[in-house]
C-alpha positions as CSV (number, residue, x, y, z in Angstrom):
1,X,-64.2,-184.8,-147.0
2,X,-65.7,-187.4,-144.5
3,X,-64.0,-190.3,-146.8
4,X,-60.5,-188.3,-146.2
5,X,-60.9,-188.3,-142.2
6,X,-61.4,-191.8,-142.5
7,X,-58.2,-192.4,-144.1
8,X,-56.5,-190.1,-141.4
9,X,-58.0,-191.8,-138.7
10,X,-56.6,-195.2,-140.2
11,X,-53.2,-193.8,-141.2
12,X,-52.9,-192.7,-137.3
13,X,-54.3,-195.7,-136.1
14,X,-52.1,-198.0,-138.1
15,X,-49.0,-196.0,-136.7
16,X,-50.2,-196.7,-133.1
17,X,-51.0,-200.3,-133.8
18,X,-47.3,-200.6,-135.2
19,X,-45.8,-198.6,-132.9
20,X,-47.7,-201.0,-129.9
21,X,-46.4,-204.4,-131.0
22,X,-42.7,-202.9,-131.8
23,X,-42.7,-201.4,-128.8
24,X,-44.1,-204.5,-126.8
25,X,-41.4,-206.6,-129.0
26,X,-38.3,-204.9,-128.5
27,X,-38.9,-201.9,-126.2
28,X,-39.3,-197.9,-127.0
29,X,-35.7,-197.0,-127.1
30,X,-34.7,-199.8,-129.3
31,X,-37.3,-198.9,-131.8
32,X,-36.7,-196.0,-134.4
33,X,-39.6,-193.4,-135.7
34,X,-38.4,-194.7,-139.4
35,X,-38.4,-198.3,-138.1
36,X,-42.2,-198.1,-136.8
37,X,-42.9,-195.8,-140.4
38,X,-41.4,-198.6,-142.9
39,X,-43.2,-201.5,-141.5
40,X,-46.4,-199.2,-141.4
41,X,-45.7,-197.9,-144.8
42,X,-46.2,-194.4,-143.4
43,X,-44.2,-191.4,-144.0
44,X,-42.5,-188.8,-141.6
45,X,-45.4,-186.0,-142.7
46,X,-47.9,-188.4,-141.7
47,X,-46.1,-189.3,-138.4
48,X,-45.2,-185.3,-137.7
49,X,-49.0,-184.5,-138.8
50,X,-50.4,-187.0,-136.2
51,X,-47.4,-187.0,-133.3
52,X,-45.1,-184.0,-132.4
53,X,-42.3,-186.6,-131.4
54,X,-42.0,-190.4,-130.1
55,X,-42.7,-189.0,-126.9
56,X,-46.2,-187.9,-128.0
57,X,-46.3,-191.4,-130.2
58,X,-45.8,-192.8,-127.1
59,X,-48.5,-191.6,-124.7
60,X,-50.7,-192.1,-127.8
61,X,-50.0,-195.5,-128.0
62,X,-50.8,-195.9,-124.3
63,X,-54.1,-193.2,-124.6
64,X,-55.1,-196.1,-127.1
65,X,-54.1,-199.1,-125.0
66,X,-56.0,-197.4,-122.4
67,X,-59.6,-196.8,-124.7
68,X,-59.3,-200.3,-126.0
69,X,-59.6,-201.3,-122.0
70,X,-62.0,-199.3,-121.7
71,X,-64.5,-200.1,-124.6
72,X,-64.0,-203.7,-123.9
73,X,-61.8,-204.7,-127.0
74,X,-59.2,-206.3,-125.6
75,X,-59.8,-210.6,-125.3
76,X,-60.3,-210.3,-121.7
77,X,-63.2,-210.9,-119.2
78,X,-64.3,-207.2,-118.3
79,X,-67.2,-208.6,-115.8
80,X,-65.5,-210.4,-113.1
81,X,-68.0,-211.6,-111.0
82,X,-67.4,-215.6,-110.5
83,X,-64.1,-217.6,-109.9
84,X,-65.3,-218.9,-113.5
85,X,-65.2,-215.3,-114.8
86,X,-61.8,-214.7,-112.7
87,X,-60.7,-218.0,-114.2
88,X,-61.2,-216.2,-117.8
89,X,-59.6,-213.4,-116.8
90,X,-56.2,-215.0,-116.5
91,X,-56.7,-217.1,-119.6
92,X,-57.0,-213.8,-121.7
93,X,-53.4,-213.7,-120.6
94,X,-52.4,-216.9,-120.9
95,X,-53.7,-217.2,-124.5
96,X,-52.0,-214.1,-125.4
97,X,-48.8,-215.7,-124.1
98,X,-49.8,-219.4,-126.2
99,X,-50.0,-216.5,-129.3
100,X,-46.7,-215.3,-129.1
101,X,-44.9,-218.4,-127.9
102,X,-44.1,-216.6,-124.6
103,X,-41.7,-214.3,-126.3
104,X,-43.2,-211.2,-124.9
105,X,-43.8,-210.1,-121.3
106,X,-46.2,-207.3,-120.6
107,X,-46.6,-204.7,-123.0
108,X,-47.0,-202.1,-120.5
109,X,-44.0,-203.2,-118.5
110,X,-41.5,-203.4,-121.8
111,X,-42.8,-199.9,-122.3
112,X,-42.6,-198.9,-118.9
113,X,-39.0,-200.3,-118.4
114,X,-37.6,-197.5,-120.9
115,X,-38.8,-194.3,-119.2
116,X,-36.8,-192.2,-117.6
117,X,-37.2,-189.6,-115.3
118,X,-39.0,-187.0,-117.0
119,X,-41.2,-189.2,-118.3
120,X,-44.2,-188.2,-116.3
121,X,-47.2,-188.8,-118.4
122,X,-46.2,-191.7,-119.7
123,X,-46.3,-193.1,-116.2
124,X,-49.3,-191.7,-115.4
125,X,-50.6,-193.1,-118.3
126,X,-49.4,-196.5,-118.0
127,X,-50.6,-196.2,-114.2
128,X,-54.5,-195.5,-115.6
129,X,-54.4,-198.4,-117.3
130,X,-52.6,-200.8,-114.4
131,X,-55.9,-199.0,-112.2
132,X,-58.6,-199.8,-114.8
133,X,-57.6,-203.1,-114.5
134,X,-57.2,-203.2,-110.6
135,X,-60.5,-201.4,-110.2
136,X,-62.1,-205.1,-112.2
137,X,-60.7,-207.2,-109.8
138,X,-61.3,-205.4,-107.0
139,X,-64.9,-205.1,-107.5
140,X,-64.9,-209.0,-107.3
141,X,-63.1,-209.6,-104.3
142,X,-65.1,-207.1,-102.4
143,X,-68.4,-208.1,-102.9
């Protein structure tokens, strides 16, 4: 049973992570459910199982942007508390631009662009993260 959950867990997680760097590359509404499913070699059950629609896929994707942040696993300097640690902050960013031969802006702003109006908590989540952030730097320029 517990081996089974495993593989769910990964089958979702692999749709996120897919979903995340098509999004990032080309934007939400120029990226298809069956488009993010073929290049995760995921079917529509598996996708309808996990996520009600792309909305849903969607806030999941930033949910687990967000806990990534959180838990540290991003390549950035979580403990800014030097102008060397500041220093390594910004590199995290650079070097992710060096990675991707600065093809890519901001993965939270090519999501961001493509909601609309009634996109609510997509904003809200996209703001959490855009405040986790903040909240690191702000702790080092008011000590």
């Amino acid at each position: 049973m517990k081996a089974i959950q495993n593989r769910g867990k990964k089958t979702r997680l692999k749709i996120i992570e897919t979903a995340l760097s098509l999004f990032h590359k080309q934007g939400v509404n120029a990226t298809s459910v069956d488009e993010i499913l073929e290049i995760s070699g995921t079917g529509k059950s598996q996708f309808y199982y996990y996520f009600g629609s792309k909305n849903d896929l969607v806030h999941s994707v930033l949910q687990n942007f967000y806990e990534t942040d959180r838990d540290k696993k991003h390549p950035l300097k979580y403990e800014v508390e030097s102008w060397e640690d500041l220093e390594e902050w910004f590199a995290g960013f650079i070097n992710f631009q060096k990675s991707v031969h600065c093809s890519q802006g901001c993965p939270l702003a090519t999501i961001g662009y493509g909601l609309t109006e009634t996109d609510e908590l997509l904003r809200q989540d996209i703001n959490l993260i855009f405040e986790y952030r903040k909240n690191i730097l702000s702790k080092f320029f008011t000590l």
